[in-house]
N, CA and C atoms as a LAMMPS dump frame, in Angstrom:
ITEM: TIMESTEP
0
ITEM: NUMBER OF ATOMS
570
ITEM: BOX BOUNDS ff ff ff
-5.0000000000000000e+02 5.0000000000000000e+02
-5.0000000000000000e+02 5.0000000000000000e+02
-5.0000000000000000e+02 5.0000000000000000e+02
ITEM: ATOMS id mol type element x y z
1 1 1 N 0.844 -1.193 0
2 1 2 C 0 0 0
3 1 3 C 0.881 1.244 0
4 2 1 N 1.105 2.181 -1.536
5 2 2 C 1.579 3.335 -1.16
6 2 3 C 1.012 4.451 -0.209
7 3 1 N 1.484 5.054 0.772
8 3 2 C 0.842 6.037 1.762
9 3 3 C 1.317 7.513 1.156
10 4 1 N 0.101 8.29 0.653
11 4 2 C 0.78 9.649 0.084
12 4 3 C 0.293 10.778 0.599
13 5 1 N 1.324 11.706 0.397
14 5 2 C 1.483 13.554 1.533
15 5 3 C 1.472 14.277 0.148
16 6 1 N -0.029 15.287 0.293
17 6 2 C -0.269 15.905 -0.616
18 6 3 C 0.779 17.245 -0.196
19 7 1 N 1.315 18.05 -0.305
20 7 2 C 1.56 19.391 0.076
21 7 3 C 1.449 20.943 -0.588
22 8 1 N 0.799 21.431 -0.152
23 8 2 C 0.278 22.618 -1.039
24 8 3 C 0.884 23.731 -0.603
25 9 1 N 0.649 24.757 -1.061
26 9 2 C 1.536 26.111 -0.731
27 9 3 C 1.609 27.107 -1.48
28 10 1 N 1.567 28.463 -1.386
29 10 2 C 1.629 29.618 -2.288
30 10 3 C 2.798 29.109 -3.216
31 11 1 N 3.146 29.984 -4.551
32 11 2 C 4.586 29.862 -5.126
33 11 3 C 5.462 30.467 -3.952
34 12 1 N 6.298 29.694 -3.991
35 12 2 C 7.577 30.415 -3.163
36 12 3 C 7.393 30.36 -1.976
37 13 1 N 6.607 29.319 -1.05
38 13 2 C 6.163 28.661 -0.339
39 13 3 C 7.493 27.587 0.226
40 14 1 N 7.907 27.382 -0.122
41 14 2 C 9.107 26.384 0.167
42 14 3 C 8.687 25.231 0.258
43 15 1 N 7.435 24.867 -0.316
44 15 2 C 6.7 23.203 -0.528
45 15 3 C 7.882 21.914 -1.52
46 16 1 N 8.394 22.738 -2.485
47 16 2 C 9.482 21.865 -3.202
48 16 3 C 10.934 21.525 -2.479
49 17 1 N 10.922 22.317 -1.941
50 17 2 C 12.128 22.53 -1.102
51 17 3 C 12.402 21.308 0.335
52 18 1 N 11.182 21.825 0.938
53 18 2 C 10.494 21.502 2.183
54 18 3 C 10.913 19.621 2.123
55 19 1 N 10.121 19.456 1.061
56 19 2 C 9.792 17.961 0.466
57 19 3 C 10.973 17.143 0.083
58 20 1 N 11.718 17.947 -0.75
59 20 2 C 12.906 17.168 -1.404
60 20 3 C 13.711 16.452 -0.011
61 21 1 N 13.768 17.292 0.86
62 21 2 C 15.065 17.769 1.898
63 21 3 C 14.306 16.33 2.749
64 22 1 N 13.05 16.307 2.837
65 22 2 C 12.584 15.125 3.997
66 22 3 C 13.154 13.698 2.923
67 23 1 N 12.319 13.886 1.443
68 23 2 C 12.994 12.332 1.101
69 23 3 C 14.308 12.415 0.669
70 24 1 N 15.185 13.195 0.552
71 24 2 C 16.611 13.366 0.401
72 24 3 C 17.087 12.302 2.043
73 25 1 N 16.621 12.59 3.401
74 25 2 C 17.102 12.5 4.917
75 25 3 C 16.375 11.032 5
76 26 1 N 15.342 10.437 4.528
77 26 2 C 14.688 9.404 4.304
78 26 3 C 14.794 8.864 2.922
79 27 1 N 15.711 8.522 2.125
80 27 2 C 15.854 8.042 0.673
81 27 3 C 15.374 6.907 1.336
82 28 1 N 15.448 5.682 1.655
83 28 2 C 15.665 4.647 1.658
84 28 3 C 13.695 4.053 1.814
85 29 1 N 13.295 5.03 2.473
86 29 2 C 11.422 4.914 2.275
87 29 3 C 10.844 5.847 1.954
88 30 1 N 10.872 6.954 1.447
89 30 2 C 10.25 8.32 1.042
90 30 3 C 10.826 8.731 -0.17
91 31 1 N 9.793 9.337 -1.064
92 31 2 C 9.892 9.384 -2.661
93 31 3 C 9.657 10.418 -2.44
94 32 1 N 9.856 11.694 -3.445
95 32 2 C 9.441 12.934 -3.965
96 32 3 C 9.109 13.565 -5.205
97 33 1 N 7.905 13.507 -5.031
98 33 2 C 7.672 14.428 -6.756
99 33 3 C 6.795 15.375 -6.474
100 34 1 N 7.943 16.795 -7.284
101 34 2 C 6.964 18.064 -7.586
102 34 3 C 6.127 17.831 -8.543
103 35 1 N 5.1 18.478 -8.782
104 35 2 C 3.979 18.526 -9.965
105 35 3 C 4.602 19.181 -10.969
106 36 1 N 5.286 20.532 -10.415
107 36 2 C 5.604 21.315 -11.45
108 36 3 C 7.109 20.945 -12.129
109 37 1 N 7.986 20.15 -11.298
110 37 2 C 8.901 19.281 -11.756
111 37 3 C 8.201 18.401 -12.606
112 38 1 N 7.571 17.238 -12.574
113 38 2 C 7.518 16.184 -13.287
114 38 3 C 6.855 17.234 -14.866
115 39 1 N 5.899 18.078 -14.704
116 39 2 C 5.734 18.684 -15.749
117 39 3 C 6.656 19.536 -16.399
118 40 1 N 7.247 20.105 -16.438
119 40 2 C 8.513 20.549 -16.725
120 40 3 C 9.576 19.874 -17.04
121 41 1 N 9.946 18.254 -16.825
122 41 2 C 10.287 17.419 -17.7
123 41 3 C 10.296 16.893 -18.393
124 42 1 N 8.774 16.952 -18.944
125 42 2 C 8.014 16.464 -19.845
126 42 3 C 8.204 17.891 -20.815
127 43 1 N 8.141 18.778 -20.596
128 43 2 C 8.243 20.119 -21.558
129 43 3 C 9.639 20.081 -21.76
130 44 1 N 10.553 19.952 -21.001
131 44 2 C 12.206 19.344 -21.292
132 44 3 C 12.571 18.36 -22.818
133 45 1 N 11.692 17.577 -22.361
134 45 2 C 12.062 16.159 -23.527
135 45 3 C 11.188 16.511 -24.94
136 46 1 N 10.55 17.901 -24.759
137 46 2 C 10.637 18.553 -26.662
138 46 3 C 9.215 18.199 -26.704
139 47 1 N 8.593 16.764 -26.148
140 47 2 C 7.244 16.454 -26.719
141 47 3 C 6.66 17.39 -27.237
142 48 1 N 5.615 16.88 -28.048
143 48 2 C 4.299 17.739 -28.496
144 48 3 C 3.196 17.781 -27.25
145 49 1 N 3.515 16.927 -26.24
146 49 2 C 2.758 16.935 -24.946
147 49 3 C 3.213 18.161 -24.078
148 50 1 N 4.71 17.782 -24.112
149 50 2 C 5.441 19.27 -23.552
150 50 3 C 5.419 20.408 -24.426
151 51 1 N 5.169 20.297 -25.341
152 51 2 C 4.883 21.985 -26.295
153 51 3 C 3.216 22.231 -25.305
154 52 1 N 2.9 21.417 -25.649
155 52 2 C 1.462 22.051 -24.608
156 52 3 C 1.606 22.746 -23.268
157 53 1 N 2.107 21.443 -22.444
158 53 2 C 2.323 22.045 -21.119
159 53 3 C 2.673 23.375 -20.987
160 54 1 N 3.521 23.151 -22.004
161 54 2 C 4.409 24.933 -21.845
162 54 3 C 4.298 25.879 -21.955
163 55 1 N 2.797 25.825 -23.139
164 55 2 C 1.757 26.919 -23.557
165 55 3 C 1.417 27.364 -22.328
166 56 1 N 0.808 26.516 -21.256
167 56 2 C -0.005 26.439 -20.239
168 56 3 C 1.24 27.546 -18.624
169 57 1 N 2.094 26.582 -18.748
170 57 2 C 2.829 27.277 -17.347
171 57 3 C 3.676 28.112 -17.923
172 58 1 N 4.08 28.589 -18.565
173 58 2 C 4.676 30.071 -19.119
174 58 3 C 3.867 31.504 -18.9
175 59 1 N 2.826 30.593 -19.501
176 59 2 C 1.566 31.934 -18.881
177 59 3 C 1.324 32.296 -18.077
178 60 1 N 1.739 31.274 -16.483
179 60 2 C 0.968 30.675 -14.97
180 60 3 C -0.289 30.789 -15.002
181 61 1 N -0.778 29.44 -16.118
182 61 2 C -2.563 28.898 -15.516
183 61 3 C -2.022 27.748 -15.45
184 62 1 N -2.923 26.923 -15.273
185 62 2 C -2.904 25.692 -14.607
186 62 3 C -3.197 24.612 -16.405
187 63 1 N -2.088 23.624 -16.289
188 63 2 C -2.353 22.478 -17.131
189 63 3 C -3.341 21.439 -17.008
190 64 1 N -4.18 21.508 -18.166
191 64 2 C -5.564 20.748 -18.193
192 64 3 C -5.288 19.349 -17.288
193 65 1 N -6.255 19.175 -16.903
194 65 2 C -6.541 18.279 -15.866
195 65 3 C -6.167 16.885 -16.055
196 66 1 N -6.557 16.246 -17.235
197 66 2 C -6.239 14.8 -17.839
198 66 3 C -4.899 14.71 -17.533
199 67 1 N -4.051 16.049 -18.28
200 67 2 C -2.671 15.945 -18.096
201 67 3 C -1.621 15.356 -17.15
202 68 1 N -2.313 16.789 -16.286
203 68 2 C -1.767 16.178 -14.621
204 68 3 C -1.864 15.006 -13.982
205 69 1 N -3.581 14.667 -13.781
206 69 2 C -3.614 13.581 -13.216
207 69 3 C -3.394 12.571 -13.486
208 70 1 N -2.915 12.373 -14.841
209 70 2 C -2.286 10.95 -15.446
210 70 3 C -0.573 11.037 -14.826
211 71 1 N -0.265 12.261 -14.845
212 71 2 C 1.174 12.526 -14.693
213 71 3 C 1.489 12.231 -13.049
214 72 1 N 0.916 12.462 -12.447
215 72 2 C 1.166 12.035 -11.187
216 72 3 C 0.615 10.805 -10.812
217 73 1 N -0.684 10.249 -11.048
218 73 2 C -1.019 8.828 -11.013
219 73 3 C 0.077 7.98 -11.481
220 74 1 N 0.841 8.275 -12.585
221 74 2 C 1.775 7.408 -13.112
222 74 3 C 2.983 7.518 -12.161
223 75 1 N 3.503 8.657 -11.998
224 75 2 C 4.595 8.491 -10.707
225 75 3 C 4.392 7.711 -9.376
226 76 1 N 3.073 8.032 -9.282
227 76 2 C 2.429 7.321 -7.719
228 76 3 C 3.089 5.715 -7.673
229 77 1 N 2.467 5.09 -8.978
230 77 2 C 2.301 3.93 -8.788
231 77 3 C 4.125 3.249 -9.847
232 78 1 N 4.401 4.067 -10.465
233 78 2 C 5.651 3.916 -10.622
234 78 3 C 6.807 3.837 -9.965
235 79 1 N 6.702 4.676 -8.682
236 79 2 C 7.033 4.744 -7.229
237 79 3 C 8.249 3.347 -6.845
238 80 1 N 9.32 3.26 -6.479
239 80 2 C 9.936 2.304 -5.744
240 80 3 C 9.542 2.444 -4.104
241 81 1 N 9.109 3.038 -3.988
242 81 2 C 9.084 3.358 -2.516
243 81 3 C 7.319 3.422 -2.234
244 82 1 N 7.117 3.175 -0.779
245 82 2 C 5.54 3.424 -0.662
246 82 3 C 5.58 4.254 0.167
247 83 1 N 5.874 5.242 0.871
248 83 2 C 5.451 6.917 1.147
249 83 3 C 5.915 7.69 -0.199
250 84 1 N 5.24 8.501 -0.044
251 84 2 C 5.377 9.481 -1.439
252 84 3 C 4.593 10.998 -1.183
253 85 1 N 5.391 11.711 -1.487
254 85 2 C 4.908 12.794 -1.127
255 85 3 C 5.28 13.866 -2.197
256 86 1 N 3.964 14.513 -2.782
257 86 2 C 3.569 14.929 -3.564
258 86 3 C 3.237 16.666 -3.588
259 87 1 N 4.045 17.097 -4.175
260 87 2 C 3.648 18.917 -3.858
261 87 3 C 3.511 19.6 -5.218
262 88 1 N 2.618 20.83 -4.647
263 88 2 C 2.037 21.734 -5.69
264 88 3 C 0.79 20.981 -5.888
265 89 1 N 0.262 20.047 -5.553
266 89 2 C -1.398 19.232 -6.148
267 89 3 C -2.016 18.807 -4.584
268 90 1 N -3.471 19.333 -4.947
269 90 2 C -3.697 19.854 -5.964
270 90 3 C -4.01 21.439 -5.773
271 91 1 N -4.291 22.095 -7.091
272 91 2 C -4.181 23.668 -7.251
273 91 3 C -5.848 23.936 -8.23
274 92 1 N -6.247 22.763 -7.701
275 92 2 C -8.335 23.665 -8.117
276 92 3 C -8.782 22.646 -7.528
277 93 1 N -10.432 22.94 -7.095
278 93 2 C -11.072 22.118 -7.066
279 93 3 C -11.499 21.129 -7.744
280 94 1 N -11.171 21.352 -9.006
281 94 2 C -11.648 20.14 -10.211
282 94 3 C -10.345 19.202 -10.087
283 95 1 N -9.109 19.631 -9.857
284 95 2 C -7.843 18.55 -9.23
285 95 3 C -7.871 17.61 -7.932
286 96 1 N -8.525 18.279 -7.708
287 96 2 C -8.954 17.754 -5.971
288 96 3 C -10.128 16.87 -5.87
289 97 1 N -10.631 17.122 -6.84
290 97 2 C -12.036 15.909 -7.073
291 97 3 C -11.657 14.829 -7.314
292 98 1 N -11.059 15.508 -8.492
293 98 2 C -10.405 14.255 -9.841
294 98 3 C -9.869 13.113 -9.35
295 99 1 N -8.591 13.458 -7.895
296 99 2 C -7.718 13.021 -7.498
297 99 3 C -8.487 11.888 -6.274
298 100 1 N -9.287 12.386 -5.738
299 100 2 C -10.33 11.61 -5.039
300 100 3 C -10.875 10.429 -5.539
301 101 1 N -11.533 10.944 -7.035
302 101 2 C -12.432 10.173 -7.235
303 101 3 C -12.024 8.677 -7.492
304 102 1 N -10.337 9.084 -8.189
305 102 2 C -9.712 8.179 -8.373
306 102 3 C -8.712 7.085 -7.05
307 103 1 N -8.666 8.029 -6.419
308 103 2 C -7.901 7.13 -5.098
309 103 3 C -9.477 6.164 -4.247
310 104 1 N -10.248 6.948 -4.467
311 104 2 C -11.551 5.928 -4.204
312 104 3 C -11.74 4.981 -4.776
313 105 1 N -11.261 4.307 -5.923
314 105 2 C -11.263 2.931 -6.422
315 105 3 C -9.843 2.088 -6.594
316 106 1 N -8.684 2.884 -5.99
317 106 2 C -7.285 2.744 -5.987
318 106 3 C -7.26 2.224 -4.822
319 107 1 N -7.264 0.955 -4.503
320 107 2 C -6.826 -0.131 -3.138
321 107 3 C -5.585 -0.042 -3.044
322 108 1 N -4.47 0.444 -4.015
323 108 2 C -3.088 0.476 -3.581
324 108 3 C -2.579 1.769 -3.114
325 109 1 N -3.595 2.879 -2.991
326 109 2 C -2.828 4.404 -3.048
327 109 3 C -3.981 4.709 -1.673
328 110 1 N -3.244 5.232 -0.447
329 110 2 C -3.969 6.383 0.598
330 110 3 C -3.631 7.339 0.841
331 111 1 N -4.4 8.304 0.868
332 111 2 C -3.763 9.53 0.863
333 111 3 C -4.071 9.356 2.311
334 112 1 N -2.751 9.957 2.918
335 112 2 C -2.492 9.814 4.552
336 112 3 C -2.761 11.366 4.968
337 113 1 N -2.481 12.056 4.045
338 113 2 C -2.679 13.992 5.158
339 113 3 C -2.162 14.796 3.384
340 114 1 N -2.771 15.949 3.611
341 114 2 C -2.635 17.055 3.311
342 114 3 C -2.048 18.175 3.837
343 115 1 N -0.918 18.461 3.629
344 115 2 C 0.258 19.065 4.663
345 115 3 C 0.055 20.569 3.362
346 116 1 N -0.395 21.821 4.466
347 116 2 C -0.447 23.235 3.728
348 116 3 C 0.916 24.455 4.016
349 117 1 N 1.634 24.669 3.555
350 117 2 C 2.581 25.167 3.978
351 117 3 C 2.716 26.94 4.063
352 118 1 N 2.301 27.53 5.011
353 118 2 C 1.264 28.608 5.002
354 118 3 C 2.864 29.632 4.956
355 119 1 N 2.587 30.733 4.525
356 119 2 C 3.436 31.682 3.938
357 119 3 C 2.143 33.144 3.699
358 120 1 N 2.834 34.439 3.969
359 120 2 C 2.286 35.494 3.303
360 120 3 C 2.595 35.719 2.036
361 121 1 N 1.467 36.125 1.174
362 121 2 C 1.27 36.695 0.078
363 121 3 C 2.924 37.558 0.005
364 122 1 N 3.535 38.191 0.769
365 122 2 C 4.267 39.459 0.481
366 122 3 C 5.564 38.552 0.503
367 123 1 N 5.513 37.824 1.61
368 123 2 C 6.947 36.46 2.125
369 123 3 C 7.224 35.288 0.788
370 124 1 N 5.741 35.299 0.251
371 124 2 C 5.905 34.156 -1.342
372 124 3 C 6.665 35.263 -2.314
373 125 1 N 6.117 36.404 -2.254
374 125 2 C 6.79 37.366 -4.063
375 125 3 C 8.172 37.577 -3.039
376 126 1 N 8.38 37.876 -2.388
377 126 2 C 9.782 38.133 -1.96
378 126 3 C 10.757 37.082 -2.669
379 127 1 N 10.275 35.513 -1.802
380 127 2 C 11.06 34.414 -2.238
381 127 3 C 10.953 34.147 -4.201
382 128 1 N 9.893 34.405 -4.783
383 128 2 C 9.841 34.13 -6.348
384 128 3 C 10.823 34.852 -6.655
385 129 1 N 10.449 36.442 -6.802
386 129 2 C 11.231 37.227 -7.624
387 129 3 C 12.839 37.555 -7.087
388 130 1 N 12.961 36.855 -6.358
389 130 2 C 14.418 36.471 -5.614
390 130 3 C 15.253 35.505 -5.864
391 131 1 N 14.46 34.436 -6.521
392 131 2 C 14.898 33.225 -7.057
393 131 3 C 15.724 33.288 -8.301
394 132 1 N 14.299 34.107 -9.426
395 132 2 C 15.474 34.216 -10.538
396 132 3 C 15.533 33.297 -11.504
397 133 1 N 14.602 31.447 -11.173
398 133 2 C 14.748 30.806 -12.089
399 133 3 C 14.313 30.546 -13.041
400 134 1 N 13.602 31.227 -13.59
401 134 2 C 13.017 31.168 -14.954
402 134 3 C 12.032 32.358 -15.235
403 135 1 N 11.806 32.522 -16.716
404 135 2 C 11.091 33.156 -17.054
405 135 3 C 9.733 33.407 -16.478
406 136 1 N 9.03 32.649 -15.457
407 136 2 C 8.152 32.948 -15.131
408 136 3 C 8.12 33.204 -13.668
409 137 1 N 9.32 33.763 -13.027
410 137 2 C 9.787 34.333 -12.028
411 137 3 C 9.916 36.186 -12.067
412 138 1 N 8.386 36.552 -12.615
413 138 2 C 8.596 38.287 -12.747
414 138 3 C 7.236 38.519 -11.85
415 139 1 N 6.921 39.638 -11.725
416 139 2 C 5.704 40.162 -11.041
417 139 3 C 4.018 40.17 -11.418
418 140 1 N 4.19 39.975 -13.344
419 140 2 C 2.896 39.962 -13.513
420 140 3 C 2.922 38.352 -13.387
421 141 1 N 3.802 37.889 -13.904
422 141 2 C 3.184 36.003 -13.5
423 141 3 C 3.152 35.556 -11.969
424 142 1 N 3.877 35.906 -11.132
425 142 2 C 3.774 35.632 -9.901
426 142 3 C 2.286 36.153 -9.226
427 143 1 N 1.447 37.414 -9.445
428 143 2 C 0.309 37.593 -9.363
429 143 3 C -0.354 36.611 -10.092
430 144 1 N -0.449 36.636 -11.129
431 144 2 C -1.061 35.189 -11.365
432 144 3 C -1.394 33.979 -10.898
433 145 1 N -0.016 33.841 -11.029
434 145 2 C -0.153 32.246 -9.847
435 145 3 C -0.456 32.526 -8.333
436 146 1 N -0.459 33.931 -8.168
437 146 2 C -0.791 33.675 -6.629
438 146 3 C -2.235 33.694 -6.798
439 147 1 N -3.197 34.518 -7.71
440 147 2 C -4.249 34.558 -7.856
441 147 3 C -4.748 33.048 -8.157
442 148 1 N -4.282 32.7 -8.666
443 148 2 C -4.52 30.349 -9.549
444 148 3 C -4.72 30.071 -7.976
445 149 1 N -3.596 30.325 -7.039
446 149 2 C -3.554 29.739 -6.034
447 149 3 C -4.862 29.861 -5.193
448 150 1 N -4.637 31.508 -4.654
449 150 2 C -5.579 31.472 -3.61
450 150 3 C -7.063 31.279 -4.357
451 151 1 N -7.453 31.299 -5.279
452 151 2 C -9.205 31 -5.769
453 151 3 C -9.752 30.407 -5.349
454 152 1 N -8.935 28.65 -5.24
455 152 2 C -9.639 27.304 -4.342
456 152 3 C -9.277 27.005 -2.945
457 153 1 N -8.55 28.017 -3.022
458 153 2 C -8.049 27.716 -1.457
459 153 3 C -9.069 27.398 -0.537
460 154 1 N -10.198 28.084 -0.351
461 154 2 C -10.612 27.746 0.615
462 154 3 C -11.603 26.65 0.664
463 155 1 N -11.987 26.3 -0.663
464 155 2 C -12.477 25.198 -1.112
465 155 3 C -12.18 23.921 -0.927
466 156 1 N -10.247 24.209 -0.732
467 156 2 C -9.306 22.669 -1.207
468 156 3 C -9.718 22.54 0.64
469 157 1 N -9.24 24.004 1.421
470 157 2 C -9.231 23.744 2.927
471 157 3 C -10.689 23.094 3.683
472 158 1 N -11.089 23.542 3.147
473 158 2 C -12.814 22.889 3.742
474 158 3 C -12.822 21.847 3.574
475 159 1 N -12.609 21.249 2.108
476 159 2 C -12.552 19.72 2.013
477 159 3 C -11.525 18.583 2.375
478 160 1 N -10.36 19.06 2.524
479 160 2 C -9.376 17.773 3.416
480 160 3 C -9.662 18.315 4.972
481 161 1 N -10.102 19.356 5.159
482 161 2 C -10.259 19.281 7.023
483 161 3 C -11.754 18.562 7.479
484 162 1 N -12.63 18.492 6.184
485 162 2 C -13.583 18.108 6.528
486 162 3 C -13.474 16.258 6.872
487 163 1 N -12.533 15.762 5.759
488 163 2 C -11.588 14.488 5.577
489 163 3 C -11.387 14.203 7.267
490 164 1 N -10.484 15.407 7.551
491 164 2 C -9.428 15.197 8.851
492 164 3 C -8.328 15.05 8.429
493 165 1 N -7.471 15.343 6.653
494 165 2 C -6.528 15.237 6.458
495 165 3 C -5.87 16.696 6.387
496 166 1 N -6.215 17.923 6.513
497 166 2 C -5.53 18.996 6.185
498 166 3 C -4.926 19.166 7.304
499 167 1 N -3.265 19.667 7.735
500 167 2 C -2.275 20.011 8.273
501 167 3 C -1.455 21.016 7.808
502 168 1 N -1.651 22.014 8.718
503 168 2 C -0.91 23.465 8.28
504 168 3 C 0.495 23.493 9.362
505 169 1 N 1.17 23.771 8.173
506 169 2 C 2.564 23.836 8.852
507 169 3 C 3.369 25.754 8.702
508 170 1 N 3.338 26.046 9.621
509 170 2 C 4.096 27.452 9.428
510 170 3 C 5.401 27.508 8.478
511 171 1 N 5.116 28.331 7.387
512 171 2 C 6.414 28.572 6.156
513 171 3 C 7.357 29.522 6.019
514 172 1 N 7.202 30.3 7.24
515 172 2 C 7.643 31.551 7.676
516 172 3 C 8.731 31.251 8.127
517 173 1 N 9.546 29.942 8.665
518 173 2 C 10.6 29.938 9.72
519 173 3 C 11.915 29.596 8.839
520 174 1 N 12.844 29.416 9.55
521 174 2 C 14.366 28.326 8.531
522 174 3 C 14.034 27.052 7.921
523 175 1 N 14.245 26.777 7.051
524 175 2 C 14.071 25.388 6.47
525 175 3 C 14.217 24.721 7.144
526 176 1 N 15.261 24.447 8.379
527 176 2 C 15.814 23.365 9.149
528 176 3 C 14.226 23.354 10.13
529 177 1 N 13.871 24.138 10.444
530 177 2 C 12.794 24.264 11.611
531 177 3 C 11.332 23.742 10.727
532 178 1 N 11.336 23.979 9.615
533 178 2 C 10.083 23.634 8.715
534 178 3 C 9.968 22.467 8.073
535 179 1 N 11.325 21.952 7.981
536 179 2 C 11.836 20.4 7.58
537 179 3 C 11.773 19.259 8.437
538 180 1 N 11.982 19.643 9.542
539 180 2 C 11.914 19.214 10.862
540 180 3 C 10.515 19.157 11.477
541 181 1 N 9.603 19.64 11.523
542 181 2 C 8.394 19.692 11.497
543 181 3 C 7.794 18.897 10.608
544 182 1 N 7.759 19.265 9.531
545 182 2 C 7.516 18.331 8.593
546 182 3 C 7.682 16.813 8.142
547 183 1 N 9.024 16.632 8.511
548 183 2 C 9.355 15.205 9.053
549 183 3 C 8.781 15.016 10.12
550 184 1 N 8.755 15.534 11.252
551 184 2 C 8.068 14.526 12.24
552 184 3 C 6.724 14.391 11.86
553 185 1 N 5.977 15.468 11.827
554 185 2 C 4.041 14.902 11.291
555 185 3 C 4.74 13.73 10.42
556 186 1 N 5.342 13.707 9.213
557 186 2 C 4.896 12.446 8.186
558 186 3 C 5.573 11.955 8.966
559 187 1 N 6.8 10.933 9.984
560 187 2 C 6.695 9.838 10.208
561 187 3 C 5.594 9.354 11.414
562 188 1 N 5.196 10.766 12.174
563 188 2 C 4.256 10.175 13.046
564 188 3 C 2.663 9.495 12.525
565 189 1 N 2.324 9.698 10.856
566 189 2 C 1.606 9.16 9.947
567 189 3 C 1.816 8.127 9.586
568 190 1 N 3.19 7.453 9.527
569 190 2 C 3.215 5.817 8.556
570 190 3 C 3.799 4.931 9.963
C-alpha cells in the first residue's frame, strides 16, 4: 500500500524545497515528486505533450486536468518506494475531485494527510522574484499564480479538514525548523 502527503503552498512557499530535503534524509522509504517538476520534464524532452504544457505554465494557468492527473497517477504507482509525497497538487477544485475520485477505487494508493505550507502573500513574491529561475519568475506572473492559487483555497481547505486530512505547517521559519516539522508529522503518519 503506497501512503501519500499531498503538500500545497503559495509559489515560493518552500513546498518543493520543504519535500525534497525530507525524502533526500529518508531516501531509503520516502519518494518525492513536484507537480511542477515532473511537468517541466516532460516540456524538457521537446514532446508535443510538452509543447502544450508549456503553452499552459509560461503563462501561470494551470495544465488541463487529464494531463496532470495521469502525470502524477503514473509516478504514484511507478514509485519504488511506498510513502510518497507529492507537492504543488492539488491547485483547483476540479484537481482535488479528480484526485479523489480516483484514489476511491485505488486499493493500492492512501492519501495519509494534506500538509499546507502557510506563507504570506508578500513572504511568497519576496522568495519568487528572488529566485530568478526562470522566465516565469517576474511580477505579472507571480500575481497570477498567486491569484490560480488562492481561488480554491478555501475550497481545497474545507474539504481535506472536513476528511481530517488537512495540516498546516508554518512557512515563515528556517528550512531546518520547517523540515523538521515536517518530518516529524509524516513519520508520526506511517
Amino acid at each position: 500500500m503506497k501512503k501519500l502527503f499531498l503538500i500545497i503552498g503559495a509559489p515560493g512557499s518552500g513546498k518543493t524545497t520543504d519535500a525534497s530535503l525530507i525524502a533526500e534524509k529518508n531516501s531509503q522509504e520516502i519518494a518525492h515528486y513536484s507537480t511542477g517538476e515532473l511537468l517541466r520534464s516532460e516540456v524538457a524532452s521537446g514532446s508535443e505533450l510538452g509543447k502544450t504544457i508549456d503553452n499552459y505554465i509560461s503563462a501561470g494557468n494551470l495544465v488541463p486536468l487529464n494531463i496532470v492527473i495521469d502525470t502524477i497517477v503514473t509516478a504514484i504507482k511507478n514509485s519504488p518506494k511506498d510513502i510518497i509525497l507529492i507537492d504543488g497538487y492539488p491547485r483547483s477544485v476540479e484537481q482535488m475531485k479528480a484526485l479523489d475520485e480516483i484514489l476511491a477505487k485505488e486499493s493500492q494508493i492512501s492519501l495519509v494527510s494534506v500538509i499546507e505550507v502557510v506563507v504570506s502573500e508578500e513572504v511568497a513574491k519576496e522568495r519568487v522574484l528572488g529566485r530568478g529561475r526562470g522566465a516565469d519568475d517576474n511580477v505579472e506572473v507571480f500575481k497570477n499564480r498567486m491569484k490560480v492559487y488562492l481561488e480554491p483555497l478555501s475550497a481545497i481547505q474545507a474539504f481535506y479538514t472536513q476528511k481530517r486530512l488537512l495540516h498546516k505547517i508554518n512557512g515563515e521559519r528556517s528550512i531546518e525548523e520547517i523540515v523538521a516539522d515536517m518530518g516529524f508529522f509524516i513519520k508520526s503518519k506511517i
